[in-house]
C-alpha positions as CSV (number, residue, x, y, z in Angstrom):
1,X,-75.6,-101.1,5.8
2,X,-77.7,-100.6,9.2
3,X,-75.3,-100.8,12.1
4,X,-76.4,-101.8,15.4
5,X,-76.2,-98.7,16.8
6,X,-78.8,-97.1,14.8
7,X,-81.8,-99.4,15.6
8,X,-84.0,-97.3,18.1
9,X,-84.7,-99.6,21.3
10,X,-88.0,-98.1,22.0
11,X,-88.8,-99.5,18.3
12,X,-87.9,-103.0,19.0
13,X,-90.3,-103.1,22.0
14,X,-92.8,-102.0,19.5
15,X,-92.0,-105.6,18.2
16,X,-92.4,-107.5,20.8
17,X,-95.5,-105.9,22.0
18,X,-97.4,-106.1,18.2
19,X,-96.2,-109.7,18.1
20,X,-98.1,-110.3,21.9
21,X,-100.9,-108.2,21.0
22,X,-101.4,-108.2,17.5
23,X,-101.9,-105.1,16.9
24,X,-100.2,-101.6,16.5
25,X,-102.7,-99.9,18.6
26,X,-102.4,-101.7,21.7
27,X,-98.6,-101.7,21.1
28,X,-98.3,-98.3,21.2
29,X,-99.8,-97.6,24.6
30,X,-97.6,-100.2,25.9
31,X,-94.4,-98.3,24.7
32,X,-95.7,-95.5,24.8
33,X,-95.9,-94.2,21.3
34,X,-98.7,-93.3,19.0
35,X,-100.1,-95.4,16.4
36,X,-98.7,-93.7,13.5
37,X,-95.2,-93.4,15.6
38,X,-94.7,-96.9,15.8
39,X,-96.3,-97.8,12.3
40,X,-93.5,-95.2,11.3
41,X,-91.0,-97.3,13.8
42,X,-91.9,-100.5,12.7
43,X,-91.3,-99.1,9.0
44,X,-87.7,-98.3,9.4
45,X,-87.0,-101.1,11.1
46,X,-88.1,-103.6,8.2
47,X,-85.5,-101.1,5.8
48,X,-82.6,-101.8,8.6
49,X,-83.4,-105.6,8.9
50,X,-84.1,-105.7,5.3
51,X,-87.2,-107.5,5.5
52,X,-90.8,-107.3,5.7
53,X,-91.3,-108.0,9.7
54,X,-95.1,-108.6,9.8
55,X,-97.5,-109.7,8.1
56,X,-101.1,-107.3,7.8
57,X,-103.9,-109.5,8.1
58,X,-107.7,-109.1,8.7
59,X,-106.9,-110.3,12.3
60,X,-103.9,-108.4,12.9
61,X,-99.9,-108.5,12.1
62,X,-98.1,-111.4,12.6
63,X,-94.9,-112.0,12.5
64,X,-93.0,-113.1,9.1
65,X,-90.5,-116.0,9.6
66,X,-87.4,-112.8,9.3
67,X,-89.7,-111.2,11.9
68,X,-89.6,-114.2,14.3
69,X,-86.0,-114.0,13.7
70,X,-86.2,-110.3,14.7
71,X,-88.2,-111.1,17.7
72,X,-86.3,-113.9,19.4
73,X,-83.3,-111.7,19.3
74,X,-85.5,-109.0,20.7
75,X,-86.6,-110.5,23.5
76,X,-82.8,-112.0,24.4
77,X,-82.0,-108.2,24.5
78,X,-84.0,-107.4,26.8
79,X,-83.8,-109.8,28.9
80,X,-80.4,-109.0,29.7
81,X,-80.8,-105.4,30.1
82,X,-83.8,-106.1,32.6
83,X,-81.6,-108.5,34.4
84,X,-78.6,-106.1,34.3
85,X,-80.1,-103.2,35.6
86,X,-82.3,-105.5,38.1
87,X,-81.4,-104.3,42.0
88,X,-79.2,-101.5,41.0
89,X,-81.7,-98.7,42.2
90,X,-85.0,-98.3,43.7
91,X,-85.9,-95.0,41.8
92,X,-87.4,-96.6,38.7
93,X,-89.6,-99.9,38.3
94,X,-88.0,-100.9,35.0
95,X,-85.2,-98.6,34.1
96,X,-84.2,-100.6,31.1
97,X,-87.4,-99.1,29.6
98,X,-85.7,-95.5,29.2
99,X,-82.7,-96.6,28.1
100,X,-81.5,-96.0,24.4
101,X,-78.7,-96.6,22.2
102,X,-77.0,-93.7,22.2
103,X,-76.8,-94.6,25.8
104,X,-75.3,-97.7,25.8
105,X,-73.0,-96.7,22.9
106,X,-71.1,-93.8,25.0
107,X,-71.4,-96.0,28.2
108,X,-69.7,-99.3,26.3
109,X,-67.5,-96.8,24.9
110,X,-66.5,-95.7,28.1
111,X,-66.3,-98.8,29.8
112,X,-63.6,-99.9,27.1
113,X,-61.8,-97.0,26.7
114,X,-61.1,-96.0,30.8
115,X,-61.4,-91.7,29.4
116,X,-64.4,-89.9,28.4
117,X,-61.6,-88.6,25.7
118,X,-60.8,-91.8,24.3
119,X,-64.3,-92.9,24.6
120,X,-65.3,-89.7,22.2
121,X,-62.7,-90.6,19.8
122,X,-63.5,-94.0,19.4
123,X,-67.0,-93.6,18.0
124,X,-66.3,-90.0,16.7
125,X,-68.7,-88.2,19.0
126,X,-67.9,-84.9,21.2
127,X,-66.4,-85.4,24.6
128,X,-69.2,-83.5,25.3
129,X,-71.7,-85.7,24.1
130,X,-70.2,-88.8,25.7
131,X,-70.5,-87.1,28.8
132,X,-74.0,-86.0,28.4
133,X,-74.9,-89.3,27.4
134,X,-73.6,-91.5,30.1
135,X,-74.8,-88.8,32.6
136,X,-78.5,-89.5,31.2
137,X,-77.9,-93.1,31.6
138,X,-76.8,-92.5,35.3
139,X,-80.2,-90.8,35.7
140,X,-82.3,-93.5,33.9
141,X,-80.2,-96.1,36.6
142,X,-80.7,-93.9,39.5
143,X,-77.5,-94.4,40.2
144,X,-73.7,-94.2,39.4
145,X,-72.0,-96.1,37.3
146,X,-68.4,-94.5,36.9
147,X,-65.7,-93.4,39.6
148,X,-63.6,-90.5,38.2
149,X,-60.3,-89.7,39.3
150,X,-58.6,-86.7,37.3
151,X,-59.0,-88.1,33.6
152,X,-59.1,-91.5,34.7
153,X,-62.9,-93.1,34.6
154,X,-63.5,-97.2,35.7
155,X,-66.6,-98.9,36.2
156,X,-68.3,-99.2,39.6
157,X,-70.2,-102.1,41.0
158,X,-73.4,-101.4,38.9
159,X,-71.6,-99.7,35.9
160,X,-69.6,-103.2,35.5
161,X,-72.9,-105.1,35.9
162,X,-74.4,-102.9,33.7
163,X,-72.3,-103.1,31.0
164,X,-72.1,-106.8,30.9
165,X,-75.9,-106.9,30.0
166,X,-75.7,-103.9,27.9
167,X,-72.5,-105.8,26.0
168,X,-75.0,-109.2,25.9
169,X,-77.5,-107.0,24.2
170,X,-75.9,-105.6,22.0
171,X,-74.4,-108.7,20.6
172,X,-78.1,-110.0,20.3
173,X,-79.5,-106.9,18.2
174,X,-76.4,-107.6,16.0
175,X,-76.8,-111.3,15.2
176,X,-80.3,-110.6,14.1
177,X,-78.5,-108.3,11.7
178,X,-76.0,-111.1,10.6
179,X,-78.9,-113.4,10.6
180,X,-81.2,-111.8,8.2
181,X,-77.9,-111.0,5.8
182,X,-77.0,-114.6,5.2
183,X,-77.3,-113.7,1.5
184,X,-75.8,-110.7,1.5
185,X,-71.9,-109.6,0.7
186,X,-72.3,-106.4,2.2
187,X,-72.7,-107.4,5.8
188,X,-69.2,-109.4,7.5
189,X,-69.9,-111.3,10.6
190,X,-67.3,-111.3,13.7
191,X,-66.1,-114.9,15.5
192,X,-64.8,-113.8,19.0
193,X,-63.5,-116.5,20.7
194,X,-60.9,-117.4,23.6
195,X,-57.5,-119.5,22.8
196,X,-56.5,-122.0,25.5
197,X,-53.4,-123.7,25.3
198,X,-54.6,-126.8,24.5
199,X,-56.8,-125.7,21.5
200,X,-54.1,-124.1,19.6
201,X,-51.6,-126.2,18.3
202,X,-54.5,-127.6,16.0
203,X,-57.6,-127.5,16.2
204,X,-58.3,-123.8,16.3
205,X,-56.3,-122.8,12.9
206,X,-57.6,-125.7,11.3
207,X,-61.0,-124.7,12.1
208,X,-60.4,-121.2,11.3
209,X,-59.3,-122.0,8.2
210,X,-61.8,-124.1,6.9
211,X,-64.0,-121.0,7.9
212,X,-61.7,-118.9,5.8
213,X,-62.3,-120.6,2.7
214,X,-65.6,-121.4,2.8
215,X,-67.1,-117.8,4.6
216,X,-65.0,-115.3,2.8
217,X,-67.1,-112.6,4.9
218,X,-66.2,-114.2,8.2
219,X,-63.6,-112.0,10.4
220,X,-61.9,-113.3,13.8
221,X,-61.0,-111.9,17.0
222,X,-58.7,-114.4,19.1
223,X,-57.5,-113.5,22.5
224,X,-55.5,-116.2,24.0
225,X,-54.6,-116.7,27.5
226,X,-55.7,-118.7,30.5
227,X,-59.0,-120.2,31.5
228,X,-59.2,-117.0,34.6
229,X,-58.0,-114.4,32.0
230,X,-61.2,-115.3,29.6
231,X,-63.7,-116.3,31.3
232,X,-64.8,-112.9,32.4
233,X,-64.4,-111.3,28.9
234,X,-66.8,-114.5,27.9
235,X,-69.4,-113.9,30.6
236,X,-69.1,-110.1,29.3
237,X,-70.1,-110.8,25.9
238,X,-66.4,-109.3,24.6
239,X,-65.8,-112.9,23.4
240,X,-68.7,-116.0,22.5
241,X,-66.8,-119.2,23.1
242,X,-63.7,-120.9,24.9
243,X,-61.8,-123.8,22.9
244,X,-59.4,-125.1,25.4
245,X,-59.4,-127.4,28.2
246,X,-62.5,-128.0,29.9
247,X,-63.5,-127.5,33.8
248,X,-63.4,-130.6,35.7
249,X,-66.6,-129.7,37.3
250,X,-70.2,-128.2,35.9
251,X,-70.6,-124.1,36.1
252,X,-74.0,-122.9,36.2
253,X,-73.8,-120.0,34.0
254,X,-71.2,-121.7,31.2
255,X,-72.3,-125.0,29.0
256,X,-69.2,-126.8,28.2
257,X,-69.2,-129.3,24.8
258,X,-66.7,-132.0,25.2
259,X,-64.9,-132.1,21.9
260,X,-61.7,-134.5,22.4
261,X,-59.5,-136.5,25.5
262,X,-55.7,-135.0,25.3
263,X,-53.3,-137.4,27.0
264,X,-49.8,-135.5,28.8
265,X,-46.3,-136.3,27.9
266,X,-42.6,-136.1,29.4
267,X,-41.3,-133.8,26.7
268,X,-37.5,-133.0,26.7
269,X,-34.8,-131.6,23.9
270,X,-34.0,-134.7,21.8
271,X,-30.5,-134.9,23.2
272,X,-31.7,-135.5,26.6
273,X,-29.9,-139.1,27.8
274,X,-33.5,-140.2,28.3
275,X,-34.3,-140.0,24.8
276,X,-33.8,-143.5,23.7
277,X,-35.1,-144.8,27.0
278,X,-38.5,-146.7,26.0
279,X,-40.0,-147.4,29.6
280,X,-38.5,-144.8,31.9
281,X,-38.3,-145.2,35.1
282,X,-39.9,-142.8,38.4
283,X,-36.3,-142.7,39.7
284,X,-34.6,-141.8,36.2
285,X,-37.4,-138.9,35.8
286,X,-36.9,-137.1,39.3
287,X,-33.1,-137.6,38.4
288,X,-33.2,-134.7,36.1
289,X,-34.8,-130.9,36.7
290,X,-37.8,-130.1,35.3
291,X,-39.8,-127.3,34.0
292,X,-43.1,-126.8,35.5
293,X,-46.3,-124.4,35.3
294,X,-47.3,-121.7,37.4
295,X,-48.9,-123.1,41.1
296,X,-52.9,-122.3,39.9
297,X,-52.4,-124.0,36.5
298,X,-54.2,-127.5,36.2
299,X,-51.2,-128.7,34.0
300,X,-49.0,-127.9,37.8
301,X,-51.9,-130.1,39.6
302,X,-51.1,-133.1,36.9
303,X,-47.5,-132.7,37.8
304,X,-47.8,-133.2,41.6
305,X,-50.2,-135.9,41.1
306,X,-47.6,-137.5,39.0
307,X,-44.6,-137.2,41.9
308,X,-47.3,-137.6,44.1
309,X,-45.8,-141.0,45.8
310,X,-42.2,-140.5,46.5
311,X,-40.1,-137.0,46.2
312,X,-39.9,-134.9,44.3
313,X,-37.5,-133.7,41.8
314,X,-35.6,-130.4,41.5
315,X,-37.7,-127.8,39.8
316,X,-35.6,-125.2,38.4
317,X,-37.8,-123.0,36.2
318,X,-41.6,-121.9,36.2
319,X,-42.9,-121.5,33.1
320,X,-46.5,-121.3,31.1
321,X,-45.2,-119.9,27.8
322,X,-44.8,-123.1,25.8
323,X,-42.5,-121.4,23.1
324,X,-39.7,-120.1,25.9
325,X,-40.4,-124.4,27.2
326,X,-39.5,-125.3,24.1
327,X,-36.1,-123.5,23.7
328,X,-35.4,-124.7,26.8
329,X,-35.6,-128.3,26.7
330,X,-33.6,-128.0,23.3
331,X,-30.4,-126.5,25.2
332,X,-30.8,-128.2,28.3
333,X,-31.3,-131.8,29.9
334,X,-34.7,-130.0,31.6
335,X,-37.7,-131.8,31.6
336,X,-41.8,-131.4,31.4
337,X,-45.2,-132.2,31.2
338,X,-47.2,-131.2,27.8
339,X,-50.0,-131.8,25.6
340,X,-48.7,-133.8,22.5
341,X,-50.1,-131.2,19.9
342,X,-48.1,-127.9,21.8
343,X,-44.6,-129.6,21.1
344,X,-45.9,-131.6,17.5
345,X,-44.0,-129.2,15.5
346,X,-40.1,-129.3,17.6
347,X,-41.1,-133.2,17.3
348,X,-41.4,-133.3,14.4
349,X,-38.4,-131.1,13.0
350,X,-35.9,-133.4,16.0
351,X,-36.0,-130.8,18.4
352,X,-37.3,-132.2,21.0
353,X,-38.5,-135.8,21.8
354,X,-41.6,-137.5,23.7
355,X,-40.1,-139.9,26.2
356,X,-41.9,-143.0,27.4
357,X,-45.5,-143.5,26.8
358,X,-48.0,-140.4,27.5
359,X,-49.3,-140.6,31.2
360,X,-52.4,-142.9,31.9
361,X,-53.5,-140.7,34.5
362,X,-53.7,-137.2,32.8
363,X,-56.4,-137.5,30.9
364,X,-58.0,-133.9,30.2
365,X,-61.2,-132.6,27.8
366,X,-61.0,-130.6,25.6
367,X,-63.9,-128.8,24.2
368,X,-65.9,-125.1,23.7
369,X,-67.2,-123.2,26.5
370,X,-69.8,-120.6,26.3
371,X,-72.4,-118.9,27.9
372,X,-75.8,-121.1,28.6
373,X,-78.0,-117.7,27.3
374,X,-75.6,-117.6,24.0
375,X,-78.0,-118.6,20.8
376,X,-75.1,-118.8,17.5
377,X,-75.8,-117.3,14.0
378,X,-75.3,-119.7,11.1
379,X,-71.6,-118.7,10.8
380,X,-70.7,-119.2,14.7
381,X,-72.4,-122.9,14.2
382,X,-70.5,-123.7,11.1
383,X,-67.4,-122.6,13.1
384,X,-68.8,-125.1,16.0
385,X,-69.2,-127.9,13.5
386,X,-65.6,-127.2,12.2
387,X,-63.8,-127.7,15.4
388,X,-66.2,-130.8,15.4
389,X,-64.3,-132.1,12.5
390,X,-61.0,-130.9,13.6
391,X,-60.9,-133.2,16.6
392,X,-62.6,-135.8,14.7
393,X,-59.8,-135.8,12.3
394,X,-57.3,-135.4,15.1
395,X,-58.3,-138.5,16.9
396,X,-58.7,-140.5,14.2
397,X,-55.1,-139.5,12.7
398,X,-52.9,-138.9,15.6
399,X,-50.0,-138.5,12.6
400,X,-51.1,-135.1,12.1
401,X,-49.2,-133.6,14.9
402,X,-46.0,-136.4,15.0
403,X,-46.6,-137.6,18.3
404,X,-47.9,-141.4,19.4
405,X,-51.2,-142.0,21.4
C-alpha cells in the first residue's frame, strides 16, 4: 500500500505538465527530467495510484478518468504550496519547485512534534536526517523556518505559513489515494473533524455511526473544543470540517452549510421550585443564581441579551463544561441557558428539567464549516450526507432527545 510520503513530487509535476502538453518530451524540459526519467516517473506512479494514468495515443497521452482524478488533486497540491511559500523570500522565483517529500515529511514532523528528537521518532528516521532535511528545506525557502532554543524547536512566521500549505498538500496527494482505492480493503480513509458543543449531543454520533456500519474501513479523529480552539487546526488542514454552531456572519476563507435551527432553554435540576412553573416569569428567573458561560462565548452573548431589559440576576458560577453544569443544577436551585440536545439525556432520566418554553429570541445554526479550497473524497461526502439526515431526523422527531420544541 503506497503511502503518501513515497510519491516523488517532481513526478506529479510530470502529470500535470504531460496532461497540458501532451506529451512526455515537452514535459520533461519543463520539470526538468529526461524523457525516459519521467516515462520511468510516470511508470511508478500508475503502480502507487494503482491505475493506468494516461492514455498513449497517435496524438499524444491523455489523461484516463483515474488520471483526471490524479490530476485535479495534483494541481490543488500545488497550488497550496506555491501560495504557501509565496512572499516568504526573494532568493528563488518558485521555491515550491525544489521542494520534496522527504522535505515536507521531517518539516510536518517537526512542526508537530516541537523537538528534532521527537520529530525523528515519530517517522523512524535519524535525528540526523530530520535535521538535514528541514535544513535543505530552509535552503530551498531562503529562509528560516524554526527558532531553537536548547532542545526546544517552534515554528516562525514562514515555517507556520509554510506548514499550513505543506499540511493542505499533503491531505490532497492523499485523497487521490483514497479516491482511486474505493474498491479496495487495503487502503482505510481518515474523517478529521471538529466537535462543537452543539453538534454533539446528537448529531455527530449518530452520523458517525451510520458511517461505522456502512464504511467498515472508515477511521475518525474528533477534537472537540470551541469554535477559536478549531478553527486554526481546520484552516491547517489538521482537521476537514466543523459540526457545531455556525458564525453569525460570512468568513472569506471558510464555507459554512446550514444544517438545523437549535432553540435555548432555562435548564435547572428537577427539584428546582420552578419546575412545575409553566410560564415563568422575568422576575421569578433573576430570583434565583444562575450558571453562565465564559465572557467570549456566544451562549454568554444570548444570556445578556436575555436580561438585557431590567437587572440582572446573581451569577455565581462560570462554566462551559456542560457535564460539571449538569451536576450542578441537580444539587442546587442554580439556573442556565442550554441547547435542548446537551441536557436530553439528565431530561430524560428526571435529573434535570426544562422550564418554561425554549427562548424565541435564541435562535442559532447549526451546521458544517470547512475550508472553501477543501474538495471531499466519497467517504467525507457520505459523512456530509449523514449529518444531513441526522438533523433531518432531529427536526422532524424532536422525541429523540426528550425535550419539547
Amino acid at each position: 500500500m503506497t503511502e503518501v510520503f513515497e510519491i516523488n513530487i517532481r513526478h506529479l509535476r510530470g502529470l500535470v505538465a504531460i496532461r497540458e502538453h501532451g506529451s512526455i518530451t515537452a514535459a520533461g524540459s519543463l520539470v526538468n527530467l529526461s524523457q525516459p526519467a519521467l516515462t520511468q516517473g510516470i511508470a511508478k506512479l500508475e503502480r502507487q495510484f494503482g491505475y493506468t494514468l494516461f492514455e498513449r495515443r497517435s496524438g499524444g497521452m491523455i489523461p484516463t478518468a483515474m488520471g483526471r482524478i490524479v490530476i485535479e488533486r495534483t494541481e490543488a497540491a500545488l497550488k497550496h504550496l506555491a501560495d504557501s511559500a509565496q512572499g516568504l523570500t526573494n532568493v528563488f522565483n518558485n521555491p515550491e519547485r525544489l521542494m520534496t517529500m522527504t522535505q515536507l515529511r521531517a518539516f510536518l514532523a517537526l512542526a508537530d512534534a516541537g523537538s528534532f528528537a521527537e520529530a525523528a521518532r515519530s517517522i523512524a528516521i535519524s535525528q540526523t536526517a530530520v535535521h538535514r532535511a528541514v535544513g535543505d528545506l530552509e535552503l530551498v525557502i531562503g529562509t528560516d523556518l524554526v527558532e531553537r532554543r536548547g532542545r526546544a524547536v517552534w515554528l516562525n512566521a514562514a515555517g507556520k505559513k509554510l506548514a499550513r500549505g505543506s499540511r493542505l498538500a499533503v491531505a490532497e496527494i492523499q485523497a487521490a489515494l483514497v479516491d482511486l482505492a474505493l474498491d479496495s480493503d487495503s487502503r482505510s480513509e481518515m474523517i478529521s473533524f471538529g466537535a462543537l458543543p452543539l453538534a454533539r449531543p446528537y448529531i455527530v454520533p449518530r452520523a458517525m455511526a451510520d458511517i461505522a456500519k456502512e464504511v467498515p474501513k472508515a477511521s475518525f479523529k474528533v477534537l472537540e473544543g470551541s469554535w477559536s480552539e478549531l478553527v486554526e487546526p481546520l484552516r491547517d488542514g489538521a482537521i476537514d470540517m466543523i459540526v457545531g454552531a455556525l458564525r453569525p456572519h460570512e468568513i472569506a476563507d471558510l464555507y459554512q452549510r446550514p444544517l438545523i435551527e437549535d432553540l435555548l432553554v432555562v435548564a435547572a435540576g428537577s427539584q428546582h421550585p420552578l419546575a412545575s412553573v409553566e410560564r415563568p416569569t422575568m422576575d421569578q428567573l433573576r430570583s434565583y443564581p444562575w450558571i453562565v458561560a465564559p465572557a467570549d462565548a456566544p451562549l454568554r452573548a444570548h444570556w445578556e441579551r436575555f436580561f438585557a431589559e431590567g437587572p440582572r440576576p446573581e451569577t455565581q458560577i462560570e462554566c462551559g463544561s456542560v457535564m460539571i453544569i449538569g451536576r450542578l443544577l441537580t444539587y442546587s436551585n442554580l439556573l442556565t441557558l442550554l441547547s435542548p440536545d446537551q441536557v436530553a439525556l439528565q431530561i430524560r432520566s428526571g435529573l434535570l428539567t426544562q422550564i418554561g418554553k425554549p427562548l424565541e429570541g435564541s435562535r442559532r445554526m447549526v451546521g458544517i464549516t470547512t475550508r472553501r479550497s477543501w474538495r471531499p473524497t466519497a467517504t467525507q461526502r457520505l459523512f456530509f450526507e449523514k449529518l444531513e439526515e441526522a438533523a433531518r431526523e432531529r427536526t422532524s422527531n424532536p422525541d429523540l432527545t426528550g425535550t419539547w420544541i
